[in-house]
C-alpha positions, 0 to 999 in steps of 0.5 A, spaced: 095 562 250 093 567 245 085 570 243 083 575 238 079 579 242 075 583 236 073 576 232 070 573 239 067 580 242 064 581 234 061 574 236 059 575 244 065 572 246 064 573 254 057 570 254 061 564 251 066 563 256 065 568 261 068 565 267 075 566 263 075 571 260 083 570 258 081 564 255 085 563 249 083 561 241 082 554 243 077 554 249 073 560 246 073 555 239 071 549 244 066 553 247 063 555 241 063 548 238 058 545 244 053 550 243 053 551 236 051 555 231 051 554 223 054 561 222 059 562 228 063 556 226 062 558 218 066 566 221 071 562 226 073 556 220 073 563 215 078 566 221 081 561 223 081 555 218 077 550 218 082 544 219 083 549 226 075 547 227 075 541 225 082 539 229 079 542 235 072 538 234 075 532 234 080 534 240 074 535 244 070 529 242 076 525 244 077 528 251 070 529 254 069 521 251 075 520 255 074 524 261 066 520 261 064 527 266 055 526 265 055 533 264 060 534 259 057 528 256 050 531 255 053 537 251 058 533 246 051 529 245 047 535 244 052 539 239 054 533 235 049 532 230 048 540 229 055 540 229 057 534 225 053 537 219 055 544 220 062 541 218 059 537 213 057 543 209 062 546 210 067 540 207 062 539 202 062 547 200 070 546 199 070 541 194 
C-alpha cells in the first residue's frame, strides 16, 4: 500500500481519511470521490491519471451497491451526480 504524502497533505489528506492515516493512494482516491470536489479529483486525475480515477470510481460504486450498507448508500447517492459530471468534463476536456 503505498501513499504520496505530499500530493494528499497539499489536499488536507488527513481530514480525508483521519482514522487511517496510512491509508494507501486508493482509499485516500475513494474517500476523495464520496465527498467531492471539481478541482480535487482534477489534481488527483492529473497526479494519478484519470483512468486510475475513473476505475476507482466505478470500483467503488460497485462494492457499496454490493455491500447495500444504508450509510454508504447515502454517500454514493449524494456524490454521484457531482461526481458523474466532474468525470464528464473531464472526458469531454480530453477529447
Amino acid at each position: 500500500m503505498s501513499r504520496d504524502d505530499k500530493f494528499w497533505k497539499s489536499h488536507n489528506g488527513i481530514g480525508l481519511v483521519w482514522s487511517n492515516p496510512q491509508a494507501g493512494d486508493d482509499v485516500m482516491i475513494a474517500k476523495a470521490l464520496l465527498q467531492p470536489s471539481f478541482h480535487l479529483l482534477l489534481d488527483i486525475a492529473d497526479r494519478f491519471g484519470f483512468d486510475r480515477l475513473k476505475s476507482q470510481w466505478d470500483k467503488l460504486q460497485t462494492g457499496i451497491e454490493k455491500s447495500g450498507y444504508p450509510e454508504e448508500m447515502r454517500q454514493l447517492e449524494q456524490a454521484r451526480p457531482i461526481v458523474t459530471r466532474c468525470i464528464d468534463h473531464m472526458e469531454e476536456a480530453i477529447r
